[in-house]
Biopython code that builds the backbone (N, CA, C, O; Angstrom):
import numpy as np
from Bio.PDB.StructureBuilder import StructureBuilder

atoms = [
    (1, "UNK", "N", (124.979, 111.935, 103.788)),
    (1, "UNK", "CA", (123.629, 111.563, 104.142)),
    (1, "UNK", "C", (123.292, 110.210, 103.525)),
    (1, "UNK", "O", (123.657, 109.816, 102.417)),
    (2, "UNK", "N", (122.648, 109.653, 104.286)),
    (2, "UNK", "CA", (122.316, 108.030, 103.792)),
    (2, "UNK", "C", (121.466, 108.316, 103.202)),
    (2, "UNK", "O", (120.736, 109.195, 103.660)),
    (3, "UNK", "N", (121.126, 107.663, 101.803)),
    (3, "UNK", "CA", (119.871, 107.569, 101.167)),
    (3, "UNK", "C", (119.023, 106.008, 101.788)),
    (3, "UNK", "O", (119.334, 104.817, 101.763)),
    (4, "UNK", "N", (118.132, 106.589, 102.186)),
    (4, "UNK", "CA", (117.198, 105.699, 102.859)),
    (4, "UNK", "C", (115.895, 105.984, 101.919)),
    (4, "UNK", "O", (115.534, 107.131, 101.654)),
    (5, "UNK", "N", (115.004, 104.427, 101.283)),
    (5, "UNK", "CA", (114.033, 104.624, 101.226)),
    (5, "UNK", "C", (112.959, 103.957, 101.742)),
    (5, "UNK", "O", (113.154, 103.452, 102.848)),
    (6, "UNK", "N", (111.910, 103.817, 101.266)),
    (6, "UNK", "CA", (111.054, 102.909, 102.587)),
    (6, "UNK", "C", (110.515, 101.801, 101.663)),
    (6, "UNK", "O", (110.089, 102.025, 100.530)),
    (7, "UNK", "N", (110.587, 100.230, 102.413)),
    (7, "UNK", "CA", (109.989, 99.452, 101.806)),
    (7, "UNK", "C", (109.045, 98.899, 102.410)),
    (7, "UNK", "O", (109.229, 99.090, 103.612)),
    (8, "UNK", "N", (107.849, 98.137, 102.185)),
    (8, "UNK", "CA", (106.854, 98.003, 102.620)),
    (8, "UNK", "C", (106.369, 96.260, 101.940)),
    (8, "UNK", "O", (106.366, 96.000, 100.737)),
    (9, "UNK", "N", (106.215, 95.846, 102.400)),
    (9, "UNK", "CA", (106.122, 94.435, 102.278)),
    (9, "UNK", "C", (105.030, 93.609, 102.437)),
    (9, "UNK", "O", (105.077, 93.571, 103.667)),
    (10, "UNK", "N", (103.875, 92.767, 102.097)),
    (10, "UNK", "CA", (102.996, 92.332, 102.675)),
    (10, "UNK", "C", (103.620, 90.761, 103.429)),
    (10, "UNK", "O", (104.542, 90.080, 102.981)),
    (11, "UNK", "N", (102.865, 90.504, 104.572)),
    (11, "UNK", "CA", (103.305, 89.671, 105.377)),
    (11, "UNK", "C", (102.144, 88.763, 105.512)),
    (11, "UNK", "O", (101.190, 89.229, 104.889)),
    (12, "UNK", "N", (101.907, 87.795, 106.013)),
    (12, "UNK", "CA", (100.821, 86.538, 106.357)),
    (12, "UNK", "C", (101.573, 85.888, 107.350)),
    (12, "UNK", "O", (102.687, 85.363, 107.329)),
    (13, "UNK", "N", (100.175, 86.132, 108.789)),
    (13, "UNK", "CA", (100.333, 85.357, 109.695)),
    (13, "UNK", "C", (100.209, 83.524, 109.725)),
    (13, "UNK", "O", (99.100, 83.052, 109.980)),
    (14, "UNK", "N", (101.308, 82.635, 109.473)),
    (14, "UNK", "CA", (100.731, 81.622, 108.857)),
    (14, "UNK", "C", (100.613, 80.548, 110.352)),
    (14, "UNK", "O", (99.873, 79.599, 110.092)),
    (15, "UNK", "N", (101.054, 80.502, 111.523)),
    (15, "UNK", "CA", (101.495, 79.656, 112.736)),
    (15, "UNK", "C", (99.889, 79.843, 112.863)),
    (15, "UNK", "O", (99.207, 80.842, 112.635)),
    (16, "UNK", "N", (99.485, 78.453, 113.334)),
    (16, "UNK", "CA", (97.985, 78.303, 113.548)),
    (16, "UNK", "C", (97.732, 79.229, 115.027)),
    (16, "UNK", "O", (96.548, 79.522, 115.197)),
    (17, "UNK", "N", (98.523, 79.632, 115.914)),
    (17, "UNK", "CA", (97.818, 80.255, 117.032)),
    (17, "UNK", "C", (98.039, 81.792, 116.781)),
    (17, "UNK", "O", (97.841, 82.618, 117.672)),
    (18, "UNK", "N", (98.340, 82.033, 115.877)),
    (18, "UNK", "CA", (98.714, 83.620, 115.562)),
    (18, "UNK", "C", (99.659, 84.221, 116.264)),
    (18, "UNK", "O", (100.599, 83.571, 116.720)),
    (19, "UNK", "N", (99.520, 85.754, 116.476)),
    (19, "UNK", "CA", (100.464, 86.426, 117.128)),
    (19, "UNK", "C", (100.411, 86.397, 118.458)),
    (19, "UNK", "O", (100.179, 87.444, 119.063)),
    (20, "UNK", "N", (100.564, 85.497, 118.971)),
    (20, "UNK", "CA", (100.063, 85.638, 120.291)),
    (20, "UNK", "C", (101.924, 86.039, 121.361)),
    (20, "UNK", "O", (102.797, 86.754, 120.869)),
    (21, "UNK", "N", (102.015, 85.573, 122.331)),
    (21, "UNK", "CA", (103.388, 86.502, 123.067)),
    (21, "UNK", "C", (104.489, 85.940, 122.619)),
    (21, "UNK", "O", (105.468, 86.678, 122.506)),
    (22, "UNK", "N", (104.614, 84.626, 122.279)),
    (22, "UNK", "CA", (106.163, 84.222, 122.059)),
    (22, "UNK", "C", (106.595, 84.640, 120.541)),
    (22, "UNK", "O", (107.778, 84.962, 120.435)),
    (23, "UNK", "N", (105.746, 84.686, 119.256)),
    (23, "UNK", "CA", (106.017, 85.549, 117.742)),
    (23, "UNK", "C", (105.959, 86.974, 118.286)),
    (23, "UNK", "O", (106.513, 87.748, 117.505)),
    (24, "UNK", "N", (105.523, 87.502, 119.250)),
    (24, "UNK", "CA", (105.126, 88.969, 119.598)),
    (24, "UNK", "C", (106.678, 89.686, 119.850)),
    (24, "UNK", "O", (107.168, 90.728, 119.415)),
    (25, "UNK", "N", (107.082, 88.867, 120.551)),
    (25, "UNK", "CA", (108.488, 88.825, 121.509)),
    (25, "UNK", "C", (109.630, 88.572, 120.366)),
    (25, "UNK", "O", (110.251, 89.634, 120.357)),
    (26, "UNK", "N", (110.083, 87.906, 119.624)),
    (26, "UNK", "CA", (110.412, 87.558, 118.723)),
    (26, "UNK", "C", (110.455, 88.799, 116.815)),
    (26, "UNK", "O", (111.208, 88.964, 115.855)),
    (27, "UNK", "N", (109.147, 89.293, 117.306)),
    (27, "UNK", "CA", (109.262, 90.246, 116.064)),
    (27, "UNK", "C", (109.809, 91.345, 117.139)),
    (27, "UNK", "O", (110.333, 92.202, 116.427)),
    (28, "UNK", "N", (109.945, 91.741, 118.489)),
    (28, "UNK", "CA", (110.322, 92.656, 119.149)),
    (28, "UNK", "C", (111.804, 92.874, 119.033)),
    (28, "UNK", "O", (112.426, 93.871, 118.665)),
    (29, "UNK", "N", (112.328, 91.375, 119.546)),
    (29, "UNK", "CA", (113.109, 91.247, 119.816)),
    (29, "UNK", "C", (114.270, 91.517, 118.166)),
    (29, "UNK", "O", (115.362, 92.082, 118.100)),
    (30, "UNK", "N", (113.599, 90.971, 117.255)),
    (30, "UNK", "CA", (114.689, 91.124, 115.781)),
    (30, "UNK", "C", (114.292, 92.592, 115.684)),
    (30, "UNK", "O", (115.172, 93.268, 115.150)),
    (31, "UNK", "N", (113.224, 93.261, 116.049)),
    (31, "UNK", "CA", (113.170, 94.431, 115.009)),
    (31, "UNK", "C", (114.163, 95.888, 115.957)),
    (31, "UNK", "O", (114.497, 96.989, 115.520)),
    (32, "UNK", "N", (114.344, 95.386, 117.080)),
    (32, "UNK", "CA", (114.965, 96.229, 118.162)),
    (32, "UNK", "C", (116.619, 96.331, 117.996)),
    (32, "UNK", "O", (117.410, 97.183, 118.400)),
    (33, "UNK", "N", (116.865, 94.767, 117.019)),
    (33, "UNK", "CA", (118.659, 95.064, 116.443)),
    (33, "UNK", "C", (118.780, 95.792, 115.624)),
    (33, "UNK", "O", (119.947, 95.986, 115.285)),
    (34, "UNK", "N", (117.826, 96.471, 114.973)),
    (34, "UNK", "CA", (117.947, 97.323, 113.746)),
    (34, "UNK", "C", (117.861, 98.856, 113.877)),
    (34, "UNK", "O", (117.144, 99.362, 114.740)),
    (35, "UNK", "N", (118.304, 99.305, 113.358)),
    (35, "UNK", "CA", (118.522, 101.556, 113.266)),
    (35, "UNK", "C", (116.997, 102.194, 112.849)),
    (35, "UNK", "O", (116.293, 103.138, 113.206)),
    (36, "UNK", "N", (116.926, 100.930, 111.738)),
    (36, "UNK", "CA", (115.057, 100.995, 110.866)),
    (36, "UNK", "C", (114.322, 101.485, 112.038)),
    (36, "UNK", "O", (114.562, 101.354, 113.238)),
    (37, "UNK", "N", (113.035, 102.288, 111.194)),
    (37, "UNK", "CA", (112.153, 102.247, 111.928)),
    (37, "UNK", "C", (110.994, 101.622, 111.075)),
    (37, "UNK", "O", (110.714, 101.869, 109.902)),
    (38, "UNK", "N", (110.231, 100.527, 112.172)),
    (38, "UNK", "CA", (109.862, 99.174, 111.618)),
    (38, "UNK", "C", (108.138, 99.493, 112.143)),
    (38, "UNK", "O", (107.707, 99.843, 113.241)),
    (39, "UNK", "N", (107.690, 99.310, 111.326)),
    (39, "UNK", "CA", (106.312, 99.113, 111.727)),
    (39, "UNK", "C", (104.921, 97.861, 111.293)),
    (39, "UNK", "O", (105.195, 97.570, 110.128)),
    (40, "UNK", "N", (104.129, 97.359, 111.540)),
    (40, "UNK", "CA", (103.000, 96.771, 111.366)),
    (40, "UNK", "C", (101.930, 97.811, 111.095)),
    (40, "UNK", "O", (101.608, 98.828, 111.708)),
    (41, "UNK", "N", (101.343, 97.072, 109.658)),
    (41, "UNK", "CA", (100.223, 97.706, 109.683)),
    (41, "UNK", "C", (99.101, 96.970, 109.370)),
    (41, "UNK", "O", (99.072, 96.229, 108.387)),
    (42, "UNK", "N", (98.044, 97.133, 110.235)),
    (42, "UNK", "CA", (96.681, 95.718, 109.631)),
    (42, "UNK", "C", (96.003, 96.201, 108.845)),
    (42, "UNK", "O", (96.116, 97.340, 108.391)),
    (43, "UNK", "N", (94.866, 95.061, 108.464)),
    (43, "UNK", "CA", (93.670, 95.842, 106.732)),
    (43, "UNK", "C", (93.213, 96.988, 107.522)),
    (43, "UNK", "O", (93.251, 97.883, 106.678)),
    (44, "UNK", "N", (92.795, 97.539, 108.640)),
    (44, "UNK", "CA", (91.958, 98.566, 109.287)),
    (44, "UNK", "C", (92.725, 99.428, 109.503)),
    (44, "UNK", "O", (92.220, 100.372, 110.109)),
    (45, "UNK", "N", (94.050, 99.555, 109.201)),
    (45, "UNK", "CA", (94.924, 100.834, 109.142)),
    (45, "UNK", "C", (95.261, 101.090, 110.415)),
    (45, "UNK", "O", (95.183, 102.300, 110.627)),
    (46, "UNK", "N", (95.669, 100.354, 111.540)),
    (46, "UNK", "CA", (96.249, 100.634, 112.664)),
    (46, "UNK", "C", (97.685, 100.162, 112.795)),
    (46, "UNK", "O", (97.957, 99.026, 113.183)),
    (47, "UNK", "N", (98.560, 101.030, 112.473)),
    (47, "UNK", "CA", (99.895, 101.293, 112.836)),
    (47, "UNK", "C", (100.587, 101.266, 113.784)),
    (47, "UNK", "O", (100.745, 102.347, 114.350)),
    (48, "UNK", "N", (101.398, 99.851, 114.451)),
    (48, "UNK", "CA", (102.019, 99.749, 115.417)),
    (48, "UNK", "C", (103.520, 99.879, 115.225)),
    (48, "UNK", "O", (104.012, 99.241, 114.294)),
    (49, "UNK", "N", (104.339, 100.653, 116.014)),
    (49, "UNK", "CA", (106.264, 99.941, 116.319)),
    (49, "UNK", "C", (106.072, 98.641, 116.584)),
    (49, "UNK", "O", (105.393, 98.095, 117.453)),
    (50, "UNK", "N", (106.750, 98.213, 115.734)),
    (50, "UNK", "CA", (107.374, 96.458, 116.162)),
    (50, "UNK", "C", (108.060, 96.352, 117.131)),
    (50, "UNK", "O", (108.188, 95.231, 117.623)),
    (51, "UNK", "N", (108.683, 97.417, 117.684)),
    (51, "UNK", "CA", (109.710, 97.603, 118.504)),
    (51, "UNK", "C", (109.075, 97.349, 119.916)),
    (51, "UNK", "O", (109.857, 97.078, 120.827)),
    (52, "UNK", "N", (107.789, 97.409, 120.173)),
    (52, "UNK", "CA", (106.686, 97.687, 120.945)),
    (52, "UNK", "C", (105.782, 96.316, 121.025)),
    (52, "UNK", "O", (104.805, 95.894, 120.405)),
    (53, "UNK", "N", (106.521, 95.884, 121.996)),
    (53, "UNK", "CA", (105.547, 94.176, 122.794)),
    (53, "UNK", "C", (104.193, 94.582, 123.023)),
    (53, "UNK", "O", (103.463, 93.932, 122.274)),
    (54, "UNK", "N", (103.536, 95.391, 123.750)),
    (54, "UNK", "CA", (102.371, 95.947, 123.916)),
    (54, "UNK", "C", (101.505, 96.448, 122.218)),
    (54, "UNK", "O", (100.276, 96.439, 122.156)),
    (55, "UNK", "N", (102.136, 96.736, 121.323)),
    (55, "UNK", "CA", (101.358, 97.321, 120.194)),
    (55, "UNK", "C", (101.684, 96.119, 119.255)),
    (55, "UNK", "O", (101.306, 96.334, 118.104)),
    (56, "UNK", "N", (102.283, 94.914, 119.442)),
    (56, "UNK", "CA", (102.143, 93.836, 118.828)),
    (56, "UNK", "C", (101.191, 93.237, 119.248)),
    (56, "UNK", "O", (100.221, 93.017, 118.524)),
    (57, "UNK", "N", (101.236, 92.945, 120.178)),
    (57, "UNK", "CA", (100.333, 92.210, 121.134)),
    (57, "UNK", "C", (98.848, 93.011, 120.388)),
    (57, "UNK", "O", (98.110, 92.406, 119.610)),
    (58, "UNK", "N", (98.677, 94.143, 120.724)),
    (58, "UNK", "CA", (97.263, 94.846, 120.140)),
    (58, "UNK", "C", (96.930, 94.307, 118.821)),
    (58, "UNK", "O", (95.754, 94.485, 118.504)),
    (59, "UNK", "N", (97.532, 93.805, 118.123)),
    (59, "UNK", "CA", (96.974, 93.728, 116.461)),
    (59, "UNK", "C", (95.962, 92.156, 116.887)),
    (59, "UNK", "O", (95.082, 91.654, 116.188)),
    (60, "UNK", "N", (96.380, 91.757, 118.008)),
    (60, "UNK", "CA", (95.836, 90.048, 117.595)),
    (60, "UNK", "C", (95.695, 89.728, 116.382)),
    (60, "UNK", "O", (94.598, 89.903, 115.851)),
    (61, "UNK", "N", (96.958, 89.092, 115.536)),
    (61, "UNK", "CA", (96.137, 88.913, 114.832)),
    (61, "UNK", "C", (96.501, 87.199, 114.277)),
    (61, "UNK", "O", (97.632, 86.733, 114.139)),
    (62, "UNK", "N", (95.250, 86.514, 114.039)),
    (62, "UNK", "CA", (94.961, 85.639, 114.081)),
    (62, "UNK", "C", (95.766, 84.737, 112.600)),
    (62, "UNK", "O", (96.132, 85.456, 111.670)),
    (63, "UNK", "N", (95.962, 83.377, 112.498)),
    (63, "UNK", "CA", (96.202, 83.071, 111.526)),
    (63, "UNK", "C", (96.057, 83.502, 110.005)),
    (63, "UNK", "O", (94.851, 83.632, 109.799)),
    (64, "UNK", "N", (96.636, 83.723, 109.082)),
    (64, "UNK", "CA", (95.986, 84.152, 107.626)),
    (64, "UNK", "C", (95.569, 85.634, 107.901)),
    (64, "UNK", "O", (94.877, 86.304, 107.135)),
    (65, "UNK", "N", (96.051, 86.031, 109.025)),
    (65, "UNK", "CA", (95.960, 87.777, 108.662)),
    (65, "UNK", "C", (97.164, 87.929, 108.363)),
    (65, "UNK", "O", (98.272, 87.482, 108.660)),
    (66, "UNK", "N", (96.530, 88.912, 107.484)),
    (66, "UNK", "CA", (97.958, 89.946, 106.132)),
    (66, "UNK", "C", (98.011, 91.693, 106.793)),
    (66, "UNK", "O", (97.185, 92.606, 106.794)),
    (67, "UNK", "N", (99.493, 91.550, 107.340)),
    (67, "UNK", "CA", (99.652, 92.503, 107.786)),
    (67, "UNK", "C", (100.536, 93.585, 107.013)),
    (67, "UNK", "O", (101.289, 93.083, 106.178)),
    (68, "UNK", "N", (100.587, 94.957, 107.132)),
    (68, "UNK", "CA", (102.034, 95.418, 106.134)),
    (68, "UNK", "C", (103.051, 96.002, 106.922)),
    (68, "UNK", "O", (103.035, 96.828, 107.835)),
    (69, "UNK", "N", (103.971, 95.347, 106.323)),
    (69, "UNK", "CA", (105.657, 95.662, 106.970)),
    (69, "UNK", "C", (105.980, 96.574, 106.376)),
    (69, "UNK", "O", (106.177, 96.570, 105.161)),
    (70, "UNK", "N", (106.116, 97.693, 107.243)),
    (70, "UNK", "CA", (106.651, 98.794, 106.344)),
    (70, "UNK", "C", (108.019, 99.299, 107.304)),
    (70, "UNK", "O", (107.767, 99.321, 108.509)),
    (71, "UNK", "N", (108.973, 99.574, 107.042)),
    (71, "UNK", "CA", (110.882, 99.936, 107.066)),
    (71, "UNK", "C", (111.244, 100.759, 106.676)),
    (71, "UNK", "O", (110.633, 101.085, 105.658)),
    (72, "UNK", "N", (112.609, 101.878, 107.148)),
    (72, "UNK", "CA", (112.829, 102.906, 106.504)),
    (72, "UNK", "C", (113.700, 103.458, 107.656)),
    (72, "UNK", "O", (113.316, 103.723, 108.795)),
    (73, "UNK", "N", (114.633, 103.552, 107.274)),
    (73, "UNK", "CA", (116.106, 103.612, 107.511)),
    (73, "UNK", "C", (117.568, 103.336, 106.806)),
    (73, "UNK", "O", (117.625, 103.287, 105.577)),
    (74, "UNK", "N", (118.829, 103.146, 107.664)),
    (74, "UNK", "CA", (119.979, 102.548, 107.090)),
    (74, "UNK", "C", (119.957, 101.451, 106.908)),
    (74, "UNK", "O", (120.373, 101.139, 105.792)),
    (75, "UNK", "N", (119.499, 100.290, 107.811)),
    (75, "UNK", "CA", (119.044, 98.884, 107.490)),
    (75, "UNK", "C", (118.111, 98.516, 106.978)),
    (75, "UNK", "O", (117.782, 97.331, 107.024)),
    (76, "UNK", "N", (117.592, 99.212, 106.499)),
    (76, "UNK", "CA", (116.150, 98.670, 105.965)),
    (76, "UNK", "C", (115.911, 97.174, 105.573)),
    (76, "UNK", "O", (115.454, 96.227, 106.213)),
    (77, "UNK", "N", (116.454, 97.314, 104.099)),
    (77, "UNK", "CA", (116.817, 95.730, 103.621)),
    (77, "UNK", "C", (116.904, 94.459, 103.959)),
    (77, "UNK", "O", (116.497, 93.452, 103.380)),
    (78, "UNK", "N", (117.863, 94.697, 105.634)),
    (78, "UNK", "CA", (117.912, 93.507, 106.083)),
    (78, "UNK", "C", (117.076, 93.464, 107.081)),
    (78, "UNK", "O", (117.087, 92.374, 107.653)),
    (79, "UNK", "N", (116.466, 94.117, 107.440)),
    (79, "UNK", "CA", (115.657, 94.440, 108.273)),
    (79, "UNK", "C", (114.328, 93.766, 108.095)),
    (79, "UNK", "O", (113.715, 93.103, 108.932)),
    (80, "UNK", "N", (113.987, 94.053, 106.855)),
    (80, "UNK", "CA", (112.854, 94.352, 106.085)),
    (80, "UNK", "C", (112.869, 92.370, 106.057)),
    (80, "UNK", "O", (112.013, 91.685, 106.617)),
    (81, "UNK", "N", (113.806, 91.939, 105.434)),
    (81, "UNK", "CA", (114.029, 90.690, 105.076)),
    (81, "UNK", "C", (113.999, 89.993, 106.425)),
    (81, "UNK", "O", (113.168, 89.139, 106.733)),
    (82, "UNK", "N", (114.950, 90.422, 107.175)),
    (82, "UNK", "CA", (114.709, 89.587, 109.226)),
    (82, "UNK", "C", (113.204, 89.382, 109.147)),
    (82, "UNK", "O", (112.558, 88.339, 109.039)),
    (83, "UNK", "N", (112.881, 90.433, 109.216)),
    (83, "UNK", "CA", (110.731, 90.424, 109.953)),
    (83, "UNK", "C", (110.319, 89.161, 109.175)),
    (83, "UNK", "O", (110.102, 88.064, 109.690)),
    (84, "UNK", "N", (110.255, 89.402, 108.126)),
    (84, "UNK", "CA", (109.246, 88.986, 106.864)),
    (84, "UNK", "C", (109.372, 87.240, 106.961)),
    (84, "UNK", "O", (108.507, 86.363, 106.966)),
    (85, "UNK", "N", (111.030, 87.191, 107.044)),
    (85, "UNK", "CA", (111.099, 85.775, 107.684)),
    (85, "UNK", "C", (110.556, 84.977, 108.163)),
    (85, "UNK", "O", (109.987, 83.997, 107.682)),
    (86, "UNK", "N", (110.742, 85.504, 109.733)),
    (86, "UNK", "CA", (110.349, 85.493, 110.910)),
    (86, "UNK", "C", (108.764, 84.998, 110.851)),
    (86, "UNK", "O", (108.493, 84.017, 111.544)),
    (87, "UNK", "N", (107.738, 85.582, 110.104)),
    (87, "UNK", "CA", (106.044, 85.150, 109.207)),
    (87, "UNK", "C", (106.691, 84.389, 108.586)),
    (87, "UNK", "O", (106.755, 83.280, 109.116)),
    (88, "UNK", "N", (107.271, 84.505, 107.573)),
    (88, "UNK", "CA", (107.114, 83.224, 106.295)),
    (88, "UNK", "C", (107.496, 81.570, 106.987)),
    (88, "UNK", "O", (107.110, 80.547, 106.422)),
    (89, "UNK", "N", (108.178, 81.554, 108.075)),
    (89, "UNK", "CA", (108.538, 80.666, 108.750)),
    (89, "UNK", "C", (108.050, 79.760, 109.958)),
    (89, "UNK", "O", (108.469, 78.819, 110.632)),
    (90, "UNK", "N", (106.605, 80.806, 109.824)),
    (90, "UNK", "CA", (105.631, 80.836, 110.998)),
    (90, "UNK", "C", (106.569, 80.699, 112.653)),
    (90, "UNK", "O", (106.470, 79.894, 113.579)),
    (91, "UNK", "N", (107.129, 81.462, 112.508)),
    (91, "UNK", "CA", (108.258, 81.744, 113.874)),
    (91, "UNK", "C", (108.003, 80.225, 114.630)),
    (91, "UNK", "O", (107.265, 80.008, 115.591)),
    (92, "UNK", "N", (108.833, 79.271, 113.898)),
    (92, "UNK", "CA", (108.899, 78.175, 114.266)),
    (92, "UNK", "C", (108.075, 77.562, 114.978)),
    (92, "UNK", "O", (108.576, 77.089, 115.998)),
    (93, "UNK", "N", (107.033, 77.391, 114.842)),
    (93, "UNK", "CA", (105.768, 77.089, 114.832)),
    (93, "UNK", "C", (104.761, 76.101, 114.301)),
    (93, "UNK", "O", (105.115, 75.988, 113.128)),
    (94, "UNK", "N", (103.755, 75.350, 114.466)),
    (94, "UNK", "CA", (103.281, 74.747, 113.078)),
    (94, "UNK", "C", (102.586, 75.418, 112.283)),
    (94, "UNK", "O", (101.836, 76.304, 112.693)),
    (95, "UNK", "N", (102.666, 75.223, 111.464)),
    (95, "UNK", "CA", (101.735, 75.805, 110.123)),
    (95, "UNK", "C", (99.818, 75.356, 109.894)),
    (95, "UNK", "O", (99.193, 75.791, 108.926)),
]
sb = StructureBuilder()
sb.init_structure("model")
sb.init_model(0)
sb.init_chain("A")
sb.init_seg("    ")
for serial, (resi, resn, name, xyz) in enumerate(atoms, 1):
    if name == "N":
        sb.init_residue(resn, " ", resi, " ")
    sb.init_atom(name, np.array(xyz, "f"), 0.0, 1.0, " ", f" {name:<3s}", serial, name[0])
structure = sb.get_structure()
């Protein structure tokens, strides 16, 4: 049995147009190579799959929103580290 535990991460939307479809697509698209099960969570406690273009898309969320990455699976780790990126880098974007 794999020991899996869950990590949870805070994230900041930093790309001045936010999450809008092409970062949406992009957190879909990395979090869909992984076994993890990957989620978003905003300050109001609504819990989306990353895995899920439609429940990304729902968070809108705008520049300088802090979302939580939370992971938990066999990949977690790198998983956890792909997403978090992906924000810290403002998904190639301007800042």
């Amino acid at each position: 049995m794999l020991n899996c535990t869950m990590i949870e991460r805070t994230v900041v939307v930093r790309n001045r147009a936010g999450l809008h479809t092409r970062p949406a697509a992009m957190i879909v698209k990395s979090a869909a190579q992984f076994k993890s099960d990957i989620y978003l969570e905003s300050e109001d406690n609504t819990r989306i799959n990353a895995k899920s273009i439609i429940g990304v898309m729902t968070l809108a969320a705008a520049q300088g929103t802090r979302l939580k990455l939370i992971v938990s699976g066999p990949d977690e780790e790198e998983a956890a580290r792909t997403i978090a990126e992906l924000f810290d880098t403002g998904f190639g974007e301007p800042l």
